[in-house]
N, C-alpha and C positions, 0 to 999 in steps of 0.2 A: 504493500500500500504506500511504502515510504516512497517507492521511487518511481512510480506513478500521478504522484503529489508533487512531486519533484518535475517531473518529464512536462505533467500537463500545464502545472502553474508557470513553467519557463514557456509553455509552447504561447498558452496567451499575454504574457507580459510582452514577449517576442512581436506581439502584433505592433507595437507603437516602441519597445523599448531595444536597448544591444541587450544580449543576453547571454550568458556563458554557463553552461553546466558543469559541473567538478565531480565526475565520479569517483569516491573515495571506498566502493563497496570488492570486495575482491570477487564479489558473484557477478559482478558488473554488468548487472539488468537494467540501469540507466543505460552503458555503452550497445549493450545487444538493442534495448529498446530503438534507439536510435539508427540504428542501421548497421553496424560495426560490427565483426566477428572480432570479437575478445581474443583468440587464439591466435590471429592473423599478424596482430598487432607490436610494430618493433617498438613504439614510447608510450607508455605511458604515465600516468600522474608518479607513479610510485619513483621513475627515475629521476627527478625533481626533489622528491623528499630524501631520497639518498646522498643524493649529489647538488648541493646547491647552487652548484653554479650551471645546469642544467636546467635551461628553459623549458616551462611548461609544454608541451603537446596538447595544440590545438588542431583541432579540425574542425576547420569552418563551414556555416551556413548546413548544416542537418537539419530539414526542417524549419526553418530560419534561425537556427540557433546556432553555438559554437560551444563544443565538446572538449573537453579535455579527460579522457577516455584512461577505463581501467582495465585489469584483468587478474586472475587467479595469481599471478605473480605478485600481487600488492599484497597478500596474504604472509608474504614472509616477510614484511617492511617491516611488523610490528616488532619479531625478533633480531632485526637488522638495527632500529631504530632505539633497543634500549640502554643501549651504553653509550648514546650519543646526547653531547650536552645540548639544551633548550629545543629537544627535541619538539615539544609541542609548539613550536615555535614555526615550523619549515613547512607547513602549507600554508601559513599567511606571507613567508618567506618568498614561496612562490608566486604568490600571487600580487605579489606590491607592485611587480615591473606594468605590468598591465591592469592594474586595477580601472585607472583612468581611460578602458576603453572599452568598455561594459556599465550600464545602467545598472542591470542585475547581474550577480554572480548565485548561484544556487550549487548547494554544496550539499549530493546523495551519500551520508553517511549508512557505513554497515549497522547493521539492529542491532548490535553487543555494542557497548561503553568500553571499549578498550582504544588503544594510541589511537589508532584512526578515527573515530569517534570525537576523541578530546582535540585533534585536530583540527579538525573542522569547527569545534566551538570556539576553539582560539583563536581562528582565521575570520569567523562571523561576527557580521554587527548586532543579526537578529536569527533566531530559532524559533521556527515554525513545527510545533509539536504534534506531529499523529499521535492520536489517541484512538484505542481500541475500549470499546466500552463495555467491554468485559471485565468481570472484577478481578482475575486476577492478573490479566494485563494492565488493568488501572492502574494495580496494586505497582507492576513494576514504571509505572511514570514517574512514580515517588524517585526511584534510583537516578533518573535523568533529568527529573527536577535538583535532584541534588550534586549532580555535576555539574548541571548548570550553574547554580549559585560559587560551587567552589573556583570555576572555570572563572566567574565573573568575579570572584572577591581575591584571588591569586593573580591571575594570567591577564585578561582580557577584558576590566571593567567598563566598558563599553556595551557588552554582549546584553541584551535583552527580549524578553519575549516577546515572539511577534502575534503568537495566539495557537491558538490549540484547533485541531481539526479532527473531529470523531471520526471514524472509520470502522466498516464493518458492523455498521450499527444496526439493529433489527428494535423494531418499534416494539418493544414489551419494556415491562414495569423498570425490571432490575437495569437495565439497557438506558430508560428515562432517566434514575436517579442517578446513575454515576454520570451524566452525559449532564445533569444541572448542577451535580458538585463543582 
């Protein structure tokens, strides 16, 4: 649902704005969604977070959008990434050089809170929360409301919510209250 949310809110910002998507998922259903075969692919995001001084990989105009494309390979960045200082630091590293040529940057985070994850919040101004309104998916929001706040009271005080978005919601009771909590 995340990257869905991700794909469809860049496709219509895209109508009137520049837009760049950041696949940071190593399942990389934002890059497949988009027309890309993951497998095929010699750059992607993860060779930037390794190497800083490695320019982003974009591929322009997908839909009218602009991709910076992941793959299965990013899945070992986290282990690559941990003995490296201000690690959480190097995808908004990335993204400074071109910040100024994008309206929107939209950044598909993997569903687990690990490096990749804290990544992307460090590199955001705002976080736009899927929300499953299931209780015990609610239950785990708690966990990512809570690196948010650390993300933003350490790292990145800027970072703030942009709003929450139900998903997979089915009209009954228990479905209602956690969706008006």
């Amino acid at each position: 649902m995340k990257t869905s949310l991700t794909m469809n809110l860049g496709y219509h910002l895209a109508q009137k704005h520049k837009v760049l998507l950041v696949d940071t998922d190593p399942q990389a259903s934002l890059t497949t969604f988009m027309g890309l075969e993951p497998h095929e692919l010699e750059e992607i995001v993860a060779d930037s977070l390794l190497t800083p001084e490695t320019k982003l990989p974009i591929h322009h105009n997908l839909h009218g959008m602009d991709l910076a494309p992941a793959n299965i390979t990013l899945s070992a960045v986290e282990l690559q990434l941990s003995a490296v200082m201000a690690r959480e630091l190097r995808l908004k590293q990335a993204l400074e050089p071109i910040l100024n040529n994008y309206d929107f940057i939209l950044i598909d985070c993997p569903p687990s809170l690990g490096i990749l994850s804290i990544l992307g919040l460090c590199a955001a101004t705002h976080v736009l929360v899927p929300v499953q309104t299931h209780y015990k998916a609610f239950k785990g929001t708690e966990l990512l409301l809570d690196s948010i706040k650390q993300v933003k009271k350490h790292i990145n005080p800027k970072l703030a919510i942009a709003g929450f978005v139900p998903t997979l919601y089915v009209n009954a009771n228990q479905d209602k209250v956690i969706l008006e909590a």
